[in-house]
C-alpha positions in Angstrom: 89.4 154.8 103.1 86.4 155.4 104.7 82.9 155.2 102.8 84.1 153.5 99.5 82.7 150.8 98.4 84.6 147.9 96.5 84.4 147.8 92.6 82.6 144.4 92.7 80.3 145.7 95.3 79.0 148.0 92.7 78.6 145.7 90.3 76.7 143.4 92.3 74.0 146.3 93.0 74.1 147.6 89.2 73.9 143.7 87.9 70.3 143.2 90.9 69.0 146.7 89.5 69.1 145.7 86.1 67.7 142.0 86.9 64.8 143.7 88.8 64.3 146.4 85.9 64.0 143.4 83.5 61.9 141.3 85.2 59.4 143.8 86.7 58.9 145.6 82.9 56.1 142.6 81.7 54.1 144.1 84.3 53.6 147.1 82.3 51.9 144.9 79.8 48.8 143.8 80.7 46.5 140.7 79.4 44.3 141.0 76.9 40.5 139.5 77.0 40.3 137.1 74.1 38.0 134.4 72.9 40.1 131.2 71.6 38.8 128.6 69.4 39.7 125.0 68.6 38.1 121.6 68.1 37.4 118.9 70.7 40.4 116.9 69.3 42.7 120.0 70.7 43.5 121.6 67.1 42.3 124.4 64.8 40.6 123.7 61.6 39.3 127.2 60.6 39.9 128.4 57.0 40.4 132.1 56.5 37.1 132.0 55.3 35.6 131.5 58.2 37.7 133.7 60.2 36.6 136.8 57.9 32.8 136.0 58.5 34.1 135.9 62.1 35.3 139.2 61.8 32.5 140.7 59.9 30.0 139.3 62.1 31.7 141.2 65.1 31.8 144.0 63.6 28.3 144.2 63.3 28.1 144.1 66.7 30.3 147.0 67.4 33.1 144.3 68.9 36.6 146.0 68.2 39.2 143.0 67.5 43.0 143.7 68.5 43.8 141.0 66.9 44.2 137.1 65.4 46.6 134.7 66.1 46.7 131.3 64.6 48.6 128.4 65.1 47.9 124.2 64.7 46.3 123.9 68.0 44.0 127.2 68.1 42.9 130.7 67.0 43.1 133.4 69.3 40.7 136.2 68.9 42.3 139.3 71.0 39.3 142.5 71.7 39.9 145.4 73.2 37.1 145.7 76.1 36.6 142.7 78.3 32.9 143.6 78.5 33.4 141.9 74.8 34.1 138.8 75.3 30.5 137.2 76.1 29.1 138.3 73.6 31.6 137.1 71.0 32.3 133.9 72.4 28.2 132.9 72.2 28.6 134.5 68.5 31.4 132.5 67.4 29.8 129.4 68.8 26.6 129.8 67.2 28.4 130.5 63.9 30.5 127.4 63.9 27.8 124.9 66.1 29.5 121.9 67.9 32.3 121.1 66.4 34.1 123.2 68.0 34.9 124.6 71.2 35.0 128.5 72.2 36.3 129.6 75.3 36.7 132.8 77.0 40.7 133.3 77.6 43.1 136.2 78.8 46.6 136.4 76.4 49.6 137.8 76.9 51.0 140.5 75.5 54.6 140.2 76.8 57.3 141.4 74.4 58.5 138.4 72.7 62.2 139.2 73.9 61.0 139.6 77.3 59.7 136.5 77.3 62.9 134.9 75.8 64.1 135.8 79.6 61.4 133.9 80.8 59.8 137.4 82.0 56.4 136.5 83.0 53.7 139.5 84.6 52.8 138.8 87.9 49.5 136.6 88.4 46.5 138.3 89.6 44.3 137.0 92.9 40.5 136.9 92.3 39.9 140.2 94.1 41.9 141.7 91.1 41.4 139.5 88.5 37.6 138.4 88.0 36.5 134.8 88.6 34.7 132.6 91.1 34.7 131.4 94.7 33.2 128.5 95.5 32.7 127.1 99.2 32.2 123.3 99.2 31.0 121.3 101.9 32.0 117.3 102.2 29.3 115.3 102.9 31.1 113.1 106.1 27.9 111.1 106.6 28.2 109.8 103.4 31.0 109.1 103.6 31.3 106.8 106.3 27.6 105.6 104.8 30.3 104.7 101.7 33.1 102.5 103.3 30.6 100.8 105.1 28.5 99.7 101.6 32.1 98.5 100.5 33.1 97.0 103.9 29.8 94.9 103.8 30.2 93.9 99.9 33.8 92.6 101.2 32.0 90.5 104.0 29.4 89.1 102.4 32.0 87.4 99.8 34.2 86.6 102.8 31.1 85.1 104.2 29.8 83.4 100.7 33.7 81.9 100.1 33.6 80.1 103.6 30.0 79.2 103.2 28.8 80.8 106.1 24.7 81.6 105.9 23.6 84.9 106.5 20.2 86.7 106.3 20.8 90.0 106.0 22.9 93.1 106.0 21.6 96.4 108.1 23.8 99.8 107.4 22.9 103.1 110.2 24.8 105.5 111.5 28.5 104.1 111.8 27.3 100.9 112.3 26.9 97.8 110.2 24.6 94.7 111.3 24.7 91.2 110.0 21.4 88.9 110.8 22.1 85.1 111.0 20.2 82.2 110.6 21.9 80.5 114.0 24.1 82.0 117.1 27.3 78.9 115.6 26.8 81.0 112.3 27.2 84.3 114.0 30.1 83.4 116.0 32.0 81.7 113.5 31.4 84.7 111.0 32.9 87.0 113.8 35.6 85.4 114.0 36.4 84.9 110.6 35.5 88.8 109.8 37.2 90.1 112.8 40.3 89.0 112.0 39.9 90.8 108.6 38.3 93.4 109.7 40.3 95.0 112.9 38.6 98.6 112.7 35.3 97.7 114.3 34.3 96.9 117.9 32.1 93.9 117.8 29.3 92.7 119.8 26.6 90.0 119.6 23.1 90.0 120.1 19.9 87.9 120.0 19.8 83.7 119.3 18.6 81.5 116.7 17.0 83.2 113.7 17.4 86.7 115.5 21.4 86.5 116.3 22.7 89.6 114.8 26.7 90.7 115.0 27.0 94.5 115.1 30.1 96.1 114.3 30.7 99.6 115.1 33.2 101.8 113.7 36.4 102.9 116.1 36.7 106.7 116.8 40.0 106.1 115.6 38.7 104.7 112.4 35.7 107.3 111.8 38.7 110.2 112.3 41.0 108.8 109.2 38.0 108.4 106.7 36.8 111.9 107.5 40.5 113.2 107.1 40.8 110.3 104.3 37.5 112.0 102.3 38.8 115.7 102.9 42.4 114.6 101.1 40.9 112.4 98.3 38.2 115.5 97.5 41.5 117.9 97.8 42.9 115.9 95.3 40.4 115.2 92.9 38.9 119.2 92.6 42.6 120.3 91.9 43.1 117.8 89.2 39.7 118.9 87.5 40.6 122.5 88.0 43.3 121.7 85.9 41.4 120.2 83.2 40.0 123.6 83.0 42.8 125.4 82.3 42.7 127.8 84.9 46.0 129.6 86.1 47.0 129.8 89.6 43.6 128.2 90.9 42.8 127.9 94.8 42.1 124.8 96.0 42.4 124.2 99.5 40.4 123.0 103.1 39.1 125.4 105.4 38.1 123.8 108.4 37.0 120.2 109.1 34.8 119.4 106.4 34.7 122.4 103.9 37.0 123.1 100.8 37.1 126.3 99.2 38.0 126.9 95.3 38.9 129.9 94.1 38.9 130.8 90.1 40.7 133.4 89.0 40.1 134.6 85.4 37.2 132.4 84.9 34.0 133.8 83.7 31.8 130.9 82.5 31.0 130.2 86.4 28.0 127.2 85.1 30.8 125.5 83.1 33.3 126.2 86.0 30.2 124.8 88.4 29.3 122.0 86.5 32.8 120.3 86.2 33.7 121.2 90.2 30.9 120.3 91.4 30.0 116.7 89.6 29.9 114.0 91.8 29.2 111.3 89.5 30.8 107.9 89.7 30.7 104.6 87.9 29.7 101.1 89.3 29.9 98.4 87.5 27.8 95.3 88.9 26.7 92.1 87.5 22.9 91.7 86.7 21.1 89.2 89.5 20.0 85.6 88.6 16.5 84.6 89.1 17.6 82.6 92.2 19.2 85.7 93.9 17.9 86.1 97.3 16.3 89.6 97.2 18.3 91.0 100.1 21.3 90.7 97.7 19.5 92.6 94.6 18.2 95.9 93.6 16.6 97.3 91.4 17.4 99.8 88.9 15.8 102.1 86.3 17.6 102.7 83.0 19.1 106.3 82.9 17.8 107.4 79.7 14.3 105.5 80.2 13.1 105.6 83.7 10.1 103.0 82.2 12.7 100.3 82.2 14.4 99.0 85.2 16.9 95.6 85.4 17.9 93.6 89.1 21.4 93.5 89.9 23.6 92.5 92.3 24.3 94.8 95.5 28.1 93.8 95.4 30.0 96.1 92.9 32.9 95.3 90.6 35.0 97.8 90.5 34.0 101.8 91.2 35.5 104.7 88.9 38.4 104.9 91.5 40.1 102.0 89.2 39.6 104.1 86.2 43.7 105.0 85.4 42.2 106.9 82.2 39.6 107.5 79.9 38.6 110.0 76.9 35.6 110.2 74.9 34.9 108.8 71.2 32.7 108.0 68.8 31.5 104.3 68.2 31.2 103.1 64.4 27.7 104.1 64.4 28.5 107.5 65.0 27.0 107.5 69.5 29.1 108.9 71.6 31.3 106.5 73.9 33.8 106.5 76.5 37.4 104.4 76.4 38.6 103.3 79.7 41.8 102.0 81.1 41.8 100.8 84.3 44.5 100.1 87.0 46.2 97.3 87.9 43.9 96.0 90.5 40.5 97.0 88.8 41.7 95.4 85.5 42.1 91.9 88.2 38.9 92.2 89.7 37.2 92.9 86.2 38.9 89.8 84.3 38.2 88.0 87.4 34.1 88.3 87.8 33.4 88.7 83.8 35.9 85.3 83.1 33.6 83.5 85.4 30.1 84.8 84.1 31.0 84.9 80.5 27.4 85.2 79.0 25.5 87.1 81.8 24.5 90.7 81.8 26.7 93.6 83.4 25.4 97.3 84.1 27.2 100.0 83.9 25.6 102.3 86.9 26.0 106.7 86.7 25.7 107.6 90.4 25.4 111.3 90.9 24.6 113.1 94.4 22.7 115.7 94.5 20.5 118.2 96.8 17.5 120.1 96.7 16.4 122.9 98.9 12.9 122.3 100.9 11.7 125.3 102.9 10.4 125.1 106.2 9.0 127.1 109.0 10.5 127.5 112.5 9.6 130.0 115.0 7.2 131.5 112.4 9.7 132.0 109.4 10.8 130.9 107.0 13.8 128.8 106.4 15.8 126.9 103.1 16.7 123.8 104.4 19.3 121.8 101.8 18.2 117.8 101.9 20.8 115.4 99.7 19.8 112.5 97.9 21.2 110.4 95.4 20.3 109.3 92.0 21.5 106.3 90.3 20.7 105.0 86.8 21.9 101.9 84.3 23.9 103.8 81.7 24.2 100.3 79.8 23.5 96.1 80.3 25.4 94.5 78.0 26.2 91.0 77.7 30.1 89.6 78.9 31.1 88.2 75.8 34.6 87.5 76.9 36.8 88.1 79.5 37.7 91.7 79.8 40.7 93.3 81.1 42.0 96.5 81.3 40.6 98.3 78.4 36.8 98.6 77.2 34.6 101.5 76.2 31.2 102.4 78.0 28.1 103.0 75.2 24.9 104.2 75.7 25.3 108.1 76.8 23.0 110.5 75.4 25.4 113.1 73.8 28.9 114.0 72.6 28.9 116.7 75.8 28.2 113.7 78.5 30.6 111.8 77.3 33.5 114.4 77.3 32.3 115.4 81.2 32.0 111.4 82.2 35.8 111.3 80.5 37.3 114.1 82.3 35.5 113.3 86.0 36.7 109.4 85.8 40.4 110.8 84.9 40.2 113.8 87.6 39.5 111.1 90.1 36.0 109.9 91.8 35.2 112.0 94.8 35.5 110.0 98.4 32.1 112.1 99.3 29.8 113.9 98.0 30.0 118.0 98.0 27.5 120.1 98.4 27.6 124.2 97.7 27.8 126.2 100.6 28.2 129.5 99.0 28.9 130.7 95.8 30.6 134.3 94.8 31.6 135.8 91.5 33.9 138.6 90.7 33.2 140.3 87.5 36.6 141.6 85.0 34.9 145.3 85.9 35.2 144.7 89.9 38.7 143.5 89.3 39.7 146.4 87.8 37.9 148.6 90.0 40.1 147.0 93.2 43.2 147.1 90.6 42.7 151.0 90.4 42.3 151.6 93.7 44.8 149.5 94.9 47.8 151.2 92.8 46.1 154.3 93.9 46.7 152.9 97.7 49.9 152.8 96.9 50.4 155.6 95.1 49.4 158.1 98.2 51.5 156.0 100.5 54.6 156.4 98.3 53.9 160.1 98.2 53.1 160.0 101.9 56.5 158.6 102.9 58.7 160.5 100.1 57.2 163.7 101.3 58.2 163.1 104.8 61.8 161.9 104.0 62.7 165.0 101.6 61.7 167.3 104.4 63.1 165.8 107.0 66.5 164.2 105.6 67.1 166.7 102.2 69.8 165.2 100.1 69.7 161.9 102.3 65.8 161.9 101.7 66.5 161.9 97.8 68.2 158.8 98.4 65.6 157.1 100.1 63.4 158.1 97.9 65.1 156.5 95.0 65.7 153.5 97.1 62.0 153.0 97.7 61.7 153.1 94.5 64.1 150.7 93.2 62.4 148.8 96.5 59.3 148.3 94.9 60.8 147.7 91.8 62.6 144.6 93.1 59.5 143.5 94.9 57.5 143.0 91.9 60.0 141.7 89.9 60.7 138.9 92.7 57.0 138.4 92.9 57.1 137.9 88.4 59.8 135.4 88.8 58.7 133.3 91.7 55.0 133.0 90.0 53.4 134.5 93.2 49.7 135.7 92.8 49.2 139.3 94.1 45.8 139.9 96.1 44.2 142.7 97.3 46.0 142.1 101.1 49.1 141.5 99.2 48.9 145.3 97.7 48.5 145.8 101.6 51.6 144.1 102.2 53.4 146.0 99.8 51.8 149.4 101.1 53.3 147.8 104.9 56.7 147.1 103.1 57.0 151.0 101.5 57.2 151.9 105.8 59.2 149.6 106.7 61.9 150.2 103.6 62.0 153.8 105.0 62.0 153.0 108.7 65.3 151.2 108.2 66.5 154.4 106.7 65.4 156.4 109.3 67.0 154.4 111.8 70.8 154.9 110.2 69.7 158.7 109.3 68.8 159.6 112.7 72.1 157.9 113.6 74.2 159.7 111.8 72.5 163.2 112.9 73.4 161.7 116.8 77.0 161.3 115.6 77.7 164.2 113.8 76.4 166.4 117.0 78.0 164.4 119.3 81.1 165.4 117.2 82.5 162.8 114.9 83.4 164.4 111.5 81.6 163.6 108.4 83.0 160.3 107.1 83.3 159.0 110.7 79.6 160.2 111.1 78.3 158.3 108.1 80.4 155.1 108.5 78.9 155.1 112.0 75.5 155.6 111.3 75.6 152.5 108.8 76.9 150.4 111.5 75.7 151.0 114.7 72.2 150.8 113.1 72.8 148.0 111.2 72.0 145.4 114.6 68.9 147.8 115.1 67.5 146.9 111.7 68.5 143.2 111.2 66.6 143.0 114.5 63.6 144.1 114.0 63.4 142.7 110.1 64.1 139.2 111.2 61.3 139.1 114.1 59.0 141.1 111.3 60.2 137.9 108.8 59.5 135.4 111.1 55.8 136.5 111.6 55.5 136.1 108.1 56.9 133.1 108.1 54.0 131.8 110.6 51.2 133.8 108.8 51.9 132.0 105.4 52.3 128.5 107.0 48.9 128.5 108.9 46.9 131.5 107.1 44.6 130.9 104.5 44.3 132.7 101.1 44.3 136.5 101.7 46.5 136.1 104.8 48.8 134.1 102.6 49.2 136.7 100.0 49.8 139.6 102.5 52.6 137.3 103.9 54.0 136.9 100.6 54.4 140.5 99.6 55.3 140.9 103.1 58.6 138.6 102.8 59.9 139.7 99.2 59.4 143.0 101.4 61.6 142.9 103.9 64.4 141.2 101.9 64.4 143.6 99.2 64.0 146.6 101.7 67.1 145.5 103.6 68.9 145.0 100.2 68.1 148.6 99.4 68.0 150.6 102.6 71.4 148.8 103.5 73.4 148.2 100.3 72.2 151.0 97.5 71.8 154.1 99.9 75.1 153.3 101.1 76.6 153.2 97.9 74.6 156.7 96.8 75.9 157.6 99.7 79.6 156.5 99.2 79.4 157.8 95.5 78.5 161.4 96.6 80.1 162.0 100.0 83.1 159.1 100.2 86.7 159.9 100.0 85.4 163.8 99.7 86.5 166.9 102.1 82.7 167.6 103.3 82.2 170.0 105.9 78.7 169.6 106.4 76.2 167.2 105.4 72.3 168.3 104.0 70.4 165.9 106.8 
């Protein structure tokens, strides 16, 4: 019988709706802007005592609380304005001082039996959200500056082990220079470090006390630590973003040398700045002998007393890249410290240089790169020019009073606060290059909502656009596109909940793109059944043949449609991404609805029915 759909077949489409119902519902529940509170050891030690001067001391400010939620690991303040928030987190933190941490949080207020279905709401970009956007540039100079400190530490031991005299050691540009007492010294030294050393083209120059062997980097070379610094920085941002806490974050490169990171939901943008952007580091080197040539000291102020200075070795122990782990503590005098745990070949080379100097000095060096702005003139104005420089200071010089291995604590930081940030940059990861702040841009809660607003309101005139258009030109048949779009965009959120996708302000455009194209596919079988019914097929025959001769139509142009989507998501960047996104969900779930539940509106009203004449 024509235009009758199979039991299952309706069950199938009833069983989606409801799915889609369910999962788009959180949506309707919005965060709420909250304060949360717990200690640095990650609980929540607040008697209800406290929490009701809490409470009265808001208050007195006029800050409405929602409400308070406690549990072993925090206390979660809930207020009703966002604008809120600041001001009671730097109230609670001033009533309870340092012990305890207070953070600025958005909490869900999913139904709990919603979220026994795993029903999450979907996660907001930073267009819609709030939060920051930081544009970071990778130092590549540095970089290379870097390997080639560490390539000519690995030389000079090369060169020390097979008692081969050199003078001194000469790092510009991508180029490292050894000076030798004697052309036999130079020579035999090339061809002992070439051999070790394959990524450099070598060439010798000058005799006797003058004979120098220059090694310059390969192209080849140059190209993977560039691409070797981008991928390390990559790696080490998106692991201290997640220290933060931060959902969905944005962490990606843009071009050759820059990395953007995106915030959303973040509000303390100098916290959010300060842990980013930290490129400190660790060195840990031994402290020279009096008999040290001077070309293989330096000389170092003390961190914490720039009147005191200590000579130590240029070659370095280990760096914080063999730091596995490392959290913060308090010694038994009460100073702050940091416990580290090192990896399997830093814990080597440690046991190996402090079993051999077992009663001489080691320093532990803070290195931290930095800029500062100079302005200049050119052509008669004014310009900022940003000039880097790095600072390095002796965090401590203790004496080696045994062998150490892979565990041992770092003393001599100035607060509880340095400690905890030293802690979480050596677990993040050290960065392969410095990173400097190319721009910097914040999104208040208020512009969020702003874009929110007008974004549903996009949406809102472009439904009424389209369903205005389809009831007067299609009647009955436009009622069923009408509720199709509907269920449409029903679906498409719901898809976007359950797959965790963030929506953005070009993904609202993609989902104001998909409310076209869900009707367009509609258009093409209506119009297709208007050609059959006047070319004079009866009813049933009319409707069957309007779902399947436009069917190849349809597929067609949704699959080329897809496939651009495909290639948008796959080389766009953020906002292109997330109009690809919506875009995709889009044109699956349109094809389900515009194919499958008009025809079965369709088949429930009309099939297996005498029907003269059709309302299209």
């Amino acid at each position: 019988m024509l235009n009758r759909y199979p039991l299952w077949k309706y069950l199938l489409i009833l069983i989606v709706l409801l799915a889609g119902l369910v999962y788009s519902l959180p949506n309707l529940f919005p965060e709420d802007p909250a304060v949360q509170i717990s200690t640095e050891r990650g609980d929540a030690t607040i008697d209800g005592r406290q929490l009701e001067r809490i409470r009265d001391s808001l208050g007195d400010m006029n800050i409405d609380i929602k409400a308070v939620e406690t549990d072993p690991s925090r206390v979660l303040i809930r207020l009703d304005d966002a604008n809120d928030q600041i001001r009671a987190r730097d109230r609670i933190s001033e009533m309870l001082g340092d012990d305890y941490v207070v953070a600025l949080n958005l909490a869900e207020s999913t139904p709990a039996w919603l979220q026994s279905l795993s029903a999450s709401p979907m996660t907001l970009g930073l267009d819609l959200r709030g939060g920051v956007h930081f544009l970071l540039e990778v130092d590549m100079d540095a970089a290379l500056e870097q390997r080639l400190e560490v390539n000519a530490s690995a030389m000079r031991e090369l060169l020390r082990g097979e008692r081969i005299r050199y003078r001194d050691t000469e790092i510009e540009d991508r180029t490292l220079t050894l000076t030798f007492t004697d052309a036999q010294d130079r020579d035999a030294a090339r061809t002992l470090i070439r051999r070790e050393f394959p990524d450099f083209d070598y060439a010798s120059e000058g005799e006797g006390r003058g004979a120098q062997l220059v090694m310059t980097m390969t192209d080849r070379q140059v190209e993977e630590i560039q691409d070797y610094a981008i991928n390390q920085n990559l790696t080490t941002l998106r692991n201290r973003v997640n220290e933060l806490g931060v959902a969905e974050p944005l962490v990606q490169r843009q071009g050759p040398n820059q990395i953007v990171v995106e915030l959303p939901g973040v509000q303390d943008t100098v916290a959010a700045k300060r842990v980013v952007g930290a490129t400190a580091n660790l060195e840990f080197r031994l402290e020279a002998r009096p008999d040290t040539p001077d070309n293989e000291t330096e000389a170092l102020e003390f961190r914490n007393d720039p009147s005191r200075t200590a000579d130590l070795m240029r070659d370095v122990i280990i760096t914080g890249d063999s730091v596995s782990n490392a959290n913060h503590s308090f010694d038994e005098n009460g100073r702050p410290q940091v416990n580290i745990d090192l990896d399997g070949t830093g814990g080597t080379l440690m046991n190996r240089a402090t079993r051999t100097n077992i009663g001489r000095n080691m320093a532990v060096i803070f290195i931290e790169h930095k800029t500062r702005d100079t302005t200049v003139m050119e052509d008669g104005k004014p310009v900022v020019e940003r000039e880097p420089y790095t600072e390095r200071g002796i965090i401590s010089l203790a004496t080696i009073q045994s062998a150490l291995g892979n565990s041992f604590r770092i003393t001599g930081l100035e607060s509880p606060t340095e400690a905890s940030e030293l802690a979480l940059l050596l677990r993040s990861g050290s960065l392969a290059a410095p990173i400097y702040f190319a721009q910097e841009r914040t999104i208040g809660p208020s512009l969020g909502a702003e874009n929110i607003e007008r974004g549903i309101m996009s949406v809102q005139i472009g439904l009424l656009l389209v369903v205005l258009f389809m009831l007067v030109r299609y009647k009955v048949f436009g009622v069923f596109a009408t509720i199709a779009l509907a269920l449409n965009l029903t679906l498409l959120v719901a898809a976007m909940s359950l797959l965790g996708a963030t929506l953005t302000l070009p993904g609202i455009a993609g989902i104001v793109l998909t409310l076209g194209m869900a009707v367009d596919a509609n258009v093409l079988i209506f119009e297709r059944i208007r050609e059959e019914l006047r070319a004079g097929l009866s009813v049933q025959q009319a409707i069957t043949a309007g779902y399947e001769r436009a069917f190849t139509s349809i597929i067609d142009a949704n699959i080329t449609t897809l496939l651009v989507a495909v290639i948008l998501f796959s080389i766009g960047t953020g906002p292109v991404k997330g109009f690809a996104v919506t875009l995709s969900l889009g044109i699956i779930t349109s094809l389900f609805t515009a194919l499958m539940v008009t025809r079965a509106m369709v088949n429930l009203t009309y099939g297996g029915k005498p029907v003269k004449k059709l309302w299209i």
